[in-house]
N, C-alpha and C positions, 0 to 999 in steps of 0.2 A: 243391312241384313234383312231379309224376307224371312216375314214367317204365318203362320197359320191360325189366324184366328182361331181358329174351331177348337187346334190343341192347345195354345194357349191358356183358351177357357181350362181346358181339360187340366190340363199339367196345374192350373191356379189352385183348382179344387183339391187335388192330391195331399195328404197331411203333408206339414208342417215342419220344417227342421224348427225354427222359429216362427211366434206369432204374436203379436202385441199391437195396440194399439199407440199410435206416437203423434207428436207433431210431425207435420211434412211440409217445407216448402221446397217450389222447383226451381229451376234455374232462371226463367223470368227477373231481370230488375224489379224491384217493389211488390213480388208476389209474398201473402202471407201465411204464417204456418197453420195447416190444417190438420184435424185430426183426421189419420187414417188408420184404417185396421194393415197393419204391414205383415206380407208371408214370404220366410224365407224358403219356397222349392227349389232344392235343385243348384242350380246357381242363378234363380229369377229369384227379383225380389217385387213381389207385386205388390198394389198396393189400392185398397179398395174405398170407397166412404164406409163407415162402422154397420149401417144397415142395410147396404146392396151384397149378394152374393157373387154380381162379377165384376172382375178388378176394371178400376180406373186406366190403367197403365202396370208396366211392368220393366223392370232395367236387367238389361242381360249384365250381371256382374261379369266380364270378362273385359281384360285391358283397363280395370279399373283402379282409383287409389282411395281409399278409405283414408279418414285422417278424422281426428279427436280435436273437434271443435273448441267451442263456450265449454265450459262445468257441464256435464248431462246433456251435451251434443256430439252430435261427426255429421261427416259429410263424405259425400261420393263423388268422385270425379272420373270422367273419360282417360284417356290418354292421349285418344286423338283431339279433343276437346275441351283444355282443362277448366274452361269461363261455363262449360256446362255443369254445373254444380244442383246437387238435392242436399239440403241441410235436413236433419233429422234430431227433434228433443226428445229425451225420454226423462224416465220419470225418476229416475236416481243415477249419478255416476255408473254406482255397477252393473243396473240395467246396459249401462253407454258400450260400457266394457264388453258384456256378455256381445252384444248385437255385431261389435266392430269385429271382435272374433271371429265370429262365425261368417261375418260378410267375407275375411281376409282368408277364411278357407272354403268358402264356396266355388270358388272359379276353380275350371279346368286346366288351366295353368299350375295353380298351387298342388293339385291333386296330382296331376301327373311329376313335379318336380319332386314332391313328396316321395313317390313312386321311386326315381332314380335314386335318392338320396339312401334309401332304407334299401331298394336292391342293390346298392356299394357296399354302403355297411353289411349286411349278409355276406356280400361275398369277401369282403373282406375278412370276417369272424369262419367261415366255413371253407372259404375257398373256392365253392360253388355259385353259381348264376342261379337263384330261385326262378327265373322266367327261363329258364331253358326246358323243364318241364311241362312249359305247357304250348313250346313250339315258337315262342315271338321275341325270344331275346336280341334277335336282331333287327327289331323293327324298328325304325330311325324313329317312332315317336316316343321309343325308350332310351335314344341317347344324347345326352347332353351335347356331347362332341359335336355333335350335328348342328348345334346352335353357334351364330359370332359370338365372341367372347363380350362384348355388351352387350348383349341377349341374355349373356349368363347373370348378370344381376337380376335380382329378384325387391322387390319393392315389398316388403312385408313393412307394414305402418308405415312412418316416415324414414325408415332408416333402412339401405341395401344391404343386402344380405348375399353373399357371392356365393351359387351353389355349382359346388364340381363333384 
């Protein structure tokens, strides 16, 4: 994927879903864990040295698996990729917890699935389509249907979660 430096920068600097400082190592054999200041925008998760103002690098959370390391680690992997791995320590369990969280609802994926899930349930409780008001209820990137049925597993942590 191609993308634009310039906004990059831009989108880095924009507040913060999440921000902390943690260890980081990359996917490298024998690389070791560095401190970096880590920002969660958006579904980027960039990641800078503590006293520079523009990121190192940045990973598009999408097609990604988050998964609960050591005590007070996780790690991030590709899909297309799984040997490309970032381990990441933080500084207490719940720290671990909050971060994994948030990483497993950043992606575009989980939002939009989110999306379907809660427009069913409405329409189920009401009988009505809540996206019909605003003109797009029939736009295929609102319907699951549209996906193969192992498409439709959903990978929330290490465990599938089947959404219809």
């Amino acid at each position: 994927m191609r993308y634009n430096e310039k906004e990059l920068q831009a989108l880095s600097r924009q507040p913060a879903e999440m921000a902390a400082e943690l260890g980081m190592r990359g996917p490298k054999k024998g690389s070791v864990a560095k401190r970096r200041l880590v920002k969660l925008v958006v579904n980027f998760l960039f990641y800078f040295r503590p006293d520079e103002a523009e990121p190192l690098g940045a990973l598009l959370l999408e097609r990604c698996r988050v998964a609960q390391e050591e005590p007070g680690g996780f790690s991030i992997s590709f899909v297309e990729d799984l040997s490309r791995k970032y381990h990441f320590e933080c500084c207490s369990q719940e720290q671990c917890q909050e971060w994994m969280e948030a990483l497993r609802r950043a992606s575009y994926e989980y939002m939009r699935r989110s999306l379907i899930f809660y427009r069913n349930e409405i329409r189920k409780m009401t009988g009505k389509d809540p996206l019909e008001q605003f003109g797009i209820s029939e736009e295929a990137r609102f319907q699951l249907n549209s996906l193969p049925r192992d498409e439709r597993t959903a990978c929330i942590g290490s465990q599938p979660h089947v959404l219809d």
